[in-house]
N, C-alpha and C positions, 0 to 999 in steps of 0.2 A: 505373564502379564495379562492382566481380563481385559475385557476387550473397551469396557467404560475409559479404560488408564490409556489407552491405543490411540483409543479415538481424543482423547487430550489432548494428549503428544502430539497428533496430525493438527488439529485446531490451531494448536498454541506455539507450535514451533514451523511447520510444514507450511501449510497455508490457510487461513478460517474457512470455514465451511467444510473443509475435506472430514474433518473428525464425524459431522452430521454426518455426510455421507457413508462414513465406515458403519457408523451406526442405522442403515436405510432410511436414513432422514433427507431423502433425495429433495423435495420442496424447500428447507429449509436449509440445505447445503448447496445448493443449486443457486439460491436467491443471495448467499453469504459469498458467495464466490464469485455473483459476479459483479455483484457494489466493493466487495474489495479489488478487482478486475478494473473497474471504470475507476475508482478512487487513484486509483496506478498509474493509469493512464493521462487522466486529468492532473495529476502532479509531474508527469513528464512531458504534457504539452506547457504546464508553466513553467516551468524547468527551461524547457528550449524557447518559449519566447519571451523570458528574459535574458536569454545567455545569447541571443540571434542576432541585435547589432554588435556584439561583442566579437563574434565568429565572422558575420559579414566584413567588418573592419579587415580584423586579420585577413582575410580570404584575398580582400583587395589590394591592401599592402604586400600582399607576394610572402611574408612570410607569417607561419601560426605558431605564436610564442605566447599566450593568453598565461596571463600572472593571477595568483590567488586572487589580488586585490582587483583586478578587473572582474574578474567573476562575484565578488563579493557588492562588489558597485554595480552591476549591471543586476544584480536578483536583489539592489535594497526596494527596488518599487514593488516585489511579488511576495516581501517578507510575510504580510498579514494575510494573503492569500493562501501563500504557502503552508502557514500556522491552522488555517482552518482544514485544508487539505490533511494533513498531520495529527488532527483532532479527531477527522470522520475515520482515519485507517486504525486508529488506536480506539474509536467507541466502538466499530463492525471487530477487532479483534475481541476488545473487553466481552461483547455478545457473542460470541462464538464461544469463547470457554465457559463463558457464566451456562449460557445451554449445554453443555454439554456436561458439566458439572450440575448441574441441577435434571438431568434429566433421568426418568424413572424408568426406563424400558429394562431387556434384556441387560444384564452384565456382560 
């Protein structure tokens, strides 16, 4: 396998930015790694405060029995947030392979 095909595979399945970096595209896999890194992050602090009165609830009632449909009703206010969050992880991925397929260095 050349090493163009490598550094794909690491882009496209592993995590974005890692393929620059197999490729010494450290600037450029450094900077992919870590907007995909915060994009993660910021979908998991939305994650938890909308699922937080849902969990606080539970906690106080003494028992944690949290049903699909409460989770589902507690994250309807973060849907559109969420959507965009979902947008920027899938446009930092789409740029991660398209450079790496598009790019002219070594094989």
């Amino acid at each position: 396998m050349n090493k163009k095909m490598t550094a794909l595979l690491l882009s496209a399945l592993v995590l974005p930015g890692l393929g620059q970096l197999y490729l010494g595209r450290k600037m450029i896999g450094g900077i992919l790694i870590v907007l995909v890194n915060l994009v993660l992050l910021l979908a998991l602090f939305v994650l938890l405060r909308g699922l937080s009165p849902v969990i606080a609830a539970q906690i106080a009632g003494g028992a944690i029995t949290i049903t699909p449909t409460e989770i589902m009703g507690s994250l309807e206010g973060t849907s559109g947030f969420g959507k965009a969050v979902l947008a920027a992880f899938f446009i930092l991925w789409t740029c991660s392979v398209a450079d790496v397929l598009t790019f002219k260095g070594k094989p």
